[in-house]
C-alpha positions as CSV (number, residue, x, y, z in Angstrom):
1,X,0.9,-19.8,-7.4
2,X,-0.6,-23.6,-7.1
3,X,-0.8,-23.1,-3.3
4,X,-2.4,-20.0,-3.1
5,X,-5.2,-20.8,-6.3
6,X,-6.1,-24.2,-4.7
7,X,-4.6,-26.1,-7.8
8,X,-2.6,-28.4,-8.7
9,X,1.1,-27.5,-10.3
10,X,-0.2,-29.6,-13.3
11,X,-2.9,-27.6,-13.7
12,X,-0.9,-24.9,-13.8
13,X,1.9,-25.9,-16.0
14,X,-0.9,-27.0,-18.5
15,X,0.2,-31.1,-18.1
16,X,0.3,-32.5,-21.6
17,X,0.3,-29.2,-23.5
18,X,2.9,-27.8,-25.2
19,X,4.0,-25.3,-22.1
20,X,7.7,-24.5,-21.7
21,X,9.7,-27.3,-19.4
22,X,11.1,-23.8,-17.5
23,X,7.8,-23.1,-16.5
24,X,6.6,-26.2,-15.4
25,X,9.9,-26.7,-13.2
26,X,9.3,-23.0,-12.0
27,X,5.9,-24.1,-10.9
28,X,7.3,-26.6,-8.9
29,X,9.9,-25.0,-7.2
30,X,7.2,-23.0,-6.0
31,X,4.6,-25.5,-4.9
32,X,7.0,-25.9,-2.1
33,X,7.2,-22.7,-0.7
34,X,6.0,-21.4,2.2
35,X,3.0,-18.4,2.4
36,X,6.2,-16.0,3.1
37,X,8.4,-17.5,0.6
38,X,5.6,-17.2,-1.9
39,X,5.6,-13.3,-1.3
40,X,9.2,-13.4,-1.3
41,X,9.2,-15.1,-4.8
42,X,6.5,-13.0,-5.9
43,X,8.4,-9.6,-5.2
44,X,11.1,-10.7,-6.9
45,X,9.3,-11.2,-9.8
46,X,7.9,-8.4,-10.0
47,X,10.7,-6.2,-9.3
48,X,12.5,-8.2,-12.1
49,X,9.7,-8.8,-14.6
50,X,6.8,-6.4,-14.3
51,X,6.5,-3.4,-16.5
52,X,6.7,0.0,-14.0
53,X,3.4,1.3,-12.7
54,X,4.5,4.9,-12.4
55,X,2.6,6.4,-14.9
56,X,-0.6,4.5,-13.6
57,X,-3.3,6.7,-13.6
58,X,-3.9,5.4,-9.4
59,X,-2.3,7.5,-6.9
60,X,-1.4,5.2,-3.3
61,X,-0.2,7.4,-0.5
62,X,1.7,5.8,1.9
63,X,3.1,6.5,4.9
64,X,2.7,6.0,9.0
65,X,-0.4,7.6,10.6
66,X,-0.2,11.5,11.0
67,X,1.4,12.0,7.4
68,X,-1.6,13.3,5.7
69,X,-2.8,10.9,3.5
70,X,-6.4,11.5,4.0
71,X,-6.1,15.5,4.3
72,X,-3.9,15.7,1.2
73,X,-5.5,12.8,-0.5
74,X,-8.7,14.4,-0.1
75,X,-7.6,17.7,-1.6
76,X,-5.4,16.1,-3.9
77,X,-8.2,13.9,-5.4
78,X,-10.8,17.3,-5.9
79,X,-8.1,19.5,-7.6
80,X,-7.0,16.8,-9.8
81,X,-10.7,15.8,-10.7
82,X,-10.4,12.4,-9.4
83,X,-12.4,10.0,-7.2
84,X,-10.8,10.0,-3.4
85,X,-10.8,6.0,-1.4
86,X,-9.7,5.5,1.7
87,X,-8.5,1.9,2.1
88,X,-9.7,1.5,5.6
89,X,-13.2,2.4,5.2
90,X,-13.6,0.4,2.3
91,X,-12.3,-2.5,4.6
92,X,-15.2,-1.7,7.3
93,X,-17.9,-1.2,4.2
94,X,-17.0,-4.2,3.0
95,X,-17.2,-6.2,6.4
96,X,-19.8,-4.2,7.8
97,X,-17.0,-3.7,11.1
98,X,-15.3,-1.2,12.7
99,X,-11.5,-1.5,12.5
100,X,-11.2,-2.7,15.6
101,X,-13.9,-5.4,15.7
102,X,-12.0,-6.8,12.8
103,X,-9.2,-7.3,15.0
104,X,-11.5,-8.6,17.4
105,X,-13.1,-11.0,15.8
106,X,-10.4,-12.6,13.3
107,X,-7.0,-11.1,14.3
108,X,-4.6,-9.1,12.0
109,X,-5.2,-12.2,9.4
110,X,-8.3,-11.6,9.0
111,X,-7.7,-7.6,8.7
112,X,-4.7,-8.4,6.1
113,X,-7.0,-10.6,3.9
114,X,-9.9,-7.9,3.6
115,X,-7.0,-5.2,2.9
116,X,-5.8,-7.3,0.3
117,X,-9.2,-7.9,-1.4
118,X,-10.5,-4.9,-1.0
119,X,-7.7,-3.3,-2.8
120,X,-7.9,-5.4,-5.7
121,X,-11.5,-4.2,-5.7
122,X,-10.7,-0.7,-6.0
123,X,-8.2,-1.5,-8.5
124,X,-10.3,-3.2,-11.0
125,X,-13.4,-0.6,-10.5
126,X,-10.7,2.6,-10.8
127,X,-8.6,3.1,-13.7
128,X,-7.8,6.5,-12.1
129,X,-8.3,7.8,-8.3
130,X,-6.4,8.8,-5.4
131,X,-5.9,6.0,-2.8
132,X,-5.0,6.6,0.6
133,X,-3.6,3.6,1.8
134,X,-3.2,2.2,6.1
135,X,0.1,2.8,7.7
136,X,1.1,-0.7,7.6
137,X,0.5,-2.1,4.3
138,X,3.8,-2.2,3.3
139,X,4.0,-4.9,6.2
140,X,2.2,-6.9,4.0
141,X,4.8,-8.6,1.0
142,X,1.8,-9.8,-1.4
143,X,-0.4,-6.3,-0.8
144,X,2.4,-4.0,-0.9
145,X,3.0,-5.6,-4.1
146,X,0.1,-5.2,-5.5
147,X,-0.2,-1.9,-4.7
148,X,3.4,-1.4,-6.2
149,X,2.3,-2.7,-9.6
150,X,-1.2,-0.8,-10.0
151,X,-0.9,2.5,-8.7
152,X,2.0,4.9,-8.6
153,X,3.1,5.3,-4.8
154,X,3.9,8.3,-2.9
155,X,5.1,8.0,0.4
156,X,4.0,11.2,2.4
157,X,7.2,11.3,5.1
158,X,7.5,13.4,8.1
159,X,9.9,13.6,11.4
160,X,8.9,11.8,14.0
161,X,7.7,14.3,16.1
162,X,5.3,15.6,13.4
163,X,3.7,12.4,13.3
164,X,2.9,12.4,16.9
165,X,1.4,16.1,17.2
166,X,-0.9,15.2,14.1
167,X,-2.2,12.3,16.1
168,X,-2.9,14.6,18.7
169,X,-4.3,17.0,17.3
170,X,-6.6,14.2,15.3
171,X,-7.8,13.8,19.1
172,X,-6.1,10.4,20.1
173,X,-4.3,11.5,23.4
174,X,-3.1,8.0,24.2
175,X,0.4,8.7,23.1
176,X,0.5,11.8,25.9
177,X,0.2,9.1,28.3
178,X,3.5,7.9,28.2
179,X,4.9,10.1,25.4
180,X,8.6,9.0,26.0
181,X,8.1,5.6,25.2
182,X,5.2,6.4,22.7
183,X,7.9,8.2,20.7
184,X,10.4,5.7,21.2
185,X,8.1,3.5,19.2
186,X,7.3,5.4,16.6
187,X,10.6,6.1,15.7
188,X,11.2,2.2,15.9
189,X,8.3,1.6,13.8
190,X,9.7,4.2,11.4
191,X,13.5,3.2,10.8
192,X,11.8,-0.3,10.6
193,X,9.4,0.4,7.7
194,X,11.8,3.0,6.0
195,X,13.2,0.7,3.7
196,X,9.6,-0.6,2.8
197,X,8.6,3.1,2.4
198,X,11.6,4.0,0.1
199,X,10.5,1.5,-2.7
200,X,7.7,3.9,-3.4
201,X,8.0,5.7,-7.0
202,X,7.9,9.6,-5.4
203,X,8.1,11.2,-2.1
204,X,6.8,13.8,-0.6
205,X,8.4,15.7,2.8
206,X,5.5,17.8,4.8
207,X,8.1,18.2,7.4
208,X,9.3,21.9,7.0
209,X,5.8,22.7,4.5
210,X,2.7,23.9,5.5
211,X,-0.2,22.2,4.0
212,X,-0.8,24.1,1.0
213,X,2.5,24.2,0.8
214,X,2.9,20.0,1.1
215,X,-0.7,19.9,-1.5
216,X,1.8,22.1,-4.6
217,X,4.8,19.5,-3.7
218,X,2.5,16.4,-3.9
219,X,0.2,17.5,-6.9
220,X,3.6,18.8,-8.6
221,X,5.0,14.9,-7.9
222,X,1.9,13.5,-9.3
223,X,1.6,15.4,-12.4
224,X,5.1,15.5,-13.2
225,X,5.6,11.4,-12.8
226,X,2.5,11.0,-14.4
227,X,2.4,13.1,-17.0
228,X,4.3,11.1,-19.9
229,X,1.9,8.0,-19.6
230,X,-1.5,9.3,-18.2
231,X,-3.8,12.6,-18.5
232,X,-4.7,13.1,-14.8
């Protein structure tokens, strides 16, 4: 968009070329959006007008923190032969922070904009890996988008209660210390995002699987999807 590239719609529409008078109008219906409507817009778009990334040779998991993204990803990525990333520490590489002086020192804006760069990086250096993405990114309109349009999502889902005995047993007891209301939120934050979650291209339930058993389902999901448009 005009707003977001720092240009002017002209510039955009090519003023004085031979450029379509649909496009130029386009352009300036969206030189007055806001940010959010701009994401808005561009989700429409892309949901209308992009070709399908599903047999991209990227894998993104999704899903809320305890699903498995980095344990299956991990294991995904070396039976498949592929490079494994972890979106959140290429965010601290890149910034030289932890995740939590991020927040610190320029809020969740500041954390959003590094996600968003950071995964364009890995996009453009990876034609094929195994991405395991943050809980939240599908907060994120533009990101989620992007991710939507250059890998081939899985969300990883499990029941609420799974999520929370992972985090335990990954050593964060905070949720003990109120575990009522701890899974209260979680299950808010998880009818909440389930909608975003949904819009992913495959899913995989390691509710009622162990972990090799949730590693078949997943590389079965990823080869079979896959398998028409890109040798994994």
């Amino acid at each position: 968009t005009a707003q977001a590239m720092g240009l002017a719609v002209a510039d955009l529409a090519g003023e004085g070329t031979d450029e379509p008078a649909e496009l130029r109008l386009a352009l300036q219906h969206l030189s007055r959006l806001s940010p959010a409507e701009l994401a808005e817009a561009s989700a429409l778009l892309s949901q209308r007008f992009a070709p399908s990334a599903s047999g991209s040779g990227r894998i993104a998991l999704i899903g809320l923190r305890g699903a498995g993204k980095t344990t299956l990803g991990q294991r995904a990525a070396a039976a498949l032969g592929l490079p494994f990333i972890e979106l959140d520490r290429e965010i601290e590489r890149a910034s030289g922070m932890e995740m939590a002086e991020i927040f610190a020192a320029g809020g969740q804006s500041a954390f959003r904009r590094l996600e968003r760069e950071c995964l364009a990086t890995i996009i453009t250096r990876f034609d094929k890996a195994v991405i395991a993405t943050g809980g939240s990114i599908v907060a994120e309109p533009a990101t989620y988008e992007l991710l939507l349009s250059a890998c081939h999502v899985v969300w990883l889902k499990a029941a609420p209660e799974q999520h929370m005995a992972r985090v335990v047993a990954q050593g964060d007891l905070r949720p003990m210390a109120d575990s009522t209301q701890a899974m209260e939120d979680l299950e808010a934050i998880l009818h909440s995002r389930a909608a975003l979650y949904a819009r992913a291209h495959a899913e995989v339930d390691t509710s009622a699987r162990d972990e090799a058993g949730t590693l078949a389902a997943l590389l079965d999901v990823i080869r079979r999807t896959t398998a028409d448009a890109t040798a994994v």
